[in-house]
C-alpha positions as CSV (number, residue, x, y, z in Angstrom):
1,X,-93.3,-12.0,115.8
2,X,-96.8,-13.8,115.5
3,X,-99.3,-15.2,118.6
4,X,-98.4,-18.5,117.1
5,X,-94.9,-18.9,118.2
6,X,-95.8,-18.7,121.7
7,X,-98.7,-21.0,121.5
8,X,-97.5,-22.5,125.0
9,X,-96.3,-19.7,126.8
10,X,-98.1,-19.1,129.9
11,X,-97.6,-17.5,133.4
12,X,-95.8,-20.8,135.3
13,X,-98.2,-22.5,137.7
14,X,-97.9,-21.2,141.2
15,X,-93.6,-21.8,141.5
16,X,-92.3,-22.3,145.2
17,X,-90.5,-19.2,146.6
18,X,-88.5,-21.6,149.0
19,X,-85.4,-21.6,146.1
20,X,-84.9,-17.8,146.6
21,X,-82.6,-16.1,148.7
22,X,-85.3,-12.8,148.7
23,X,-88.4,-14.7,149.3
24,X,-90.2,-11.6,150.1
25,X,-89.2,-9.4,147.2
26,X,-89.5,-13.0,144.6
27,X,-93.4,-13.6,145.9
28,X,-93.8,-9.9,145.2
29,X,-92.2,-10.2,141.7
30,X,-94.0,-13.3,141.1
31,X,-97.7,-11.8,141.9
32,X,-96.8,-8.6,139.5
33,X,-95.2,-11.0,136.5
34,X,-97.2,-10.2,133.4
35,X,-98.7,-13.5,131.8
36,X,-97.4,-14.7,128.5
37,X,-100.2,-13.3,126.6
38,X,-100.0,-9.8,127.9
39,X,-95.6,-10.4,127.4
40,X,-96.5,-11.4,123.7
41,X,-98.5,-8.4,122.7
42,X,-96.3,-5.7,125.2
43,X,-93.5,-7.2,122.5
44,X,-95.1,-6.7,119.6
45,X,-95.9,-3.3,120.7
46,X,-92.1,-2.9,120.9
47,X,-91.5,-4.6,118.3
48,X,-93.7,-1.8,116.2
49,X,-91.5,0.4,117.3
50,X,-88.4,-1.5,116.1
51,X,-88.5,-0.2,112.7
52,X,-87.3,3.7,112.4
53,X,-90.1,4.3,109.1
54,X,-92.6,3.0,111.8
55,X,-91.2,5.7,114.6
56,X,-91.4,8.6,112.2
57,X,-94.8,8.0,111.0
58,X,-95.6,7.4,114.8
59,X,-93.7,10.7,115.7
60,X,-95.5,12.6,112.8
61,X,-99.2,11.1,114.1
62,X,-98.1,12.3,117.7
63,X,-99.3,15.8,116.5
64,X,-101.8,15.5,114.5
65,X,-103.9,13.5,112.4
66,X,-102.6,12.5,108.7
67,X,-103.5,11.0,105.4
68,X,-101.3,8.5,103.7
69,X,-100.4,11.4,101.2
70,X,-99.0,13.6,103.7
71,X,-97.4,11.2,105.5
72,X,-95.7,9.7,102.3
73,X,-94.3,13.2,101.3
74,X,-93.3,14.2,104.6
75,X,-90.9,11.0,104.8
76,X,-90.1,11.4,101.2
77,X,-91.4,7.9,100.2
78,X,-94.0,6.6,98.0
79,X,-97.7,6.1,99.4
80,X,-97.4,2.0,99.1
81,X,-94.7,1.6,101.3
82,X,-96.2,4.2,103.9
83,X,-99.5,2.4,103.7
84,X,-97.5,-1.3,103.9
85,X,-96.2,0.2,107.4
86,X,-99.6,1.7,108.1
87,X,-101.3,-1.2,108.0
88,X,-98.5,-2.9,110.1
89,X,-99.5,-0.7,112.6
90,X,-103.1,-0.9,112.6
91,X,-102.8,-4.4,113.1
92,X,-100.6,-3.7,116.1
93,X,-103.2,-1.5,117.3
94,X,-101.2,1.1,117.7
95,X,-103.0,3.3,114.9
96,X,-106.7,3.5,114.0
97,X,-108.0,5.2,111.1
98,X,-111.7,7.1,109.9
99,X,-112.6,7.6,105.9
100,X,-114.0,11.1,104.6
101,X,-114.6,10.4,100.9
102,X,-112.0,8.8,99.4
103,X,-109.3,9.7,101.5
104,X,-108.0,8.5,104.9
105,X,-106.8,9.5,108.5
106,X,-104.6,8.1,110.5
107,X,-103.8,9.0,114.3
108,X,-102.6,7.5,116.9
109,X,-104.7,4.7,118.7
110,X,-104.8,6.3,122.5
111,X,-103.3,8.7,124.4
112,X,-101.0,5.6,125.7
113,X,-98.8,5.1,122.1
114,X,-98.5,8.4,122.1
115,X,-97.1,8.2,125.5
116,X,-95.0,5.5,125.1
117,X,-93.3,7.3,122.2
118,X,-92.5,10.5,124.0
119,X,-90.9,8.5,126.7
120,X,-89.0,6.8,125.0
121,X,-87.6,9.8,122.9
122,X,-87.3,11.5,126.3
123,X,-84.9,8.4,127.4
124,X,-83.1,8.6,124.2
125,X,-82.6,12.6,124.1
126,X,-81.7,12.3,128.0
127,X,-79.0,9.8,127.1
């Protein structure tokens, strides 16, 4: 899901609460809706976390910091398609990543991926 396909999506120009039958509770929703830019990238965000190679390496980074090499034997696959998904990621923002040498480390971005993971697996072990 790219920016570009919601080129004209923006939060609707101040809408008339009149139509509703909860005018109260539909002005209170309408001053928290988030705008179509911040709905884009909260998708993508999802939309990361879509893909179940992309929830494992998030799961493994939850814990500590990693190299491609780890990651790619701890999933059992081969260090191009873990880097494909790392790079995914980073450009998602969701990862960031420092260089010692030759080699490097992945972790999670902030403290609110790694959030957003453990609630989500709370929700899905709860259920």
């Amino acid at each position: 899901m790219s920016a570009h396909s919601y080129i004209n999506m923006t939060q609707p120009k101040s809408r008339s609460v009149d139509r509703y039958i909860e005018q109260d509770k539909a002005r209170q929703a309408q001053q928290d809706l988030v705008s179509g830019r911040i709905a884009v990238r909260l998708a993508q965000t999802f939309q990361a976390l879509s893909d179940p190679t992309r929830v494992r390496i998030i799961s493994a980074l939850s814990h500590t910091e990693l190299c491609v090499a780890d990651i790619a034997a701890l999933l059992d696959m081969t260090q191009s398609a873990v880097s494909h998904q790392l790079r995914t990621l980073r450009e998602w923002k969701l990862i960031k990543h420092r260089k010692v040498g030759r080699i490097v480390y992945y972790t999670l971005d902030d403290e609110h991926i790694h959030d957003l993971f453990h609630r989500g697996l709370d929700h899905v072990m709860h259920g």
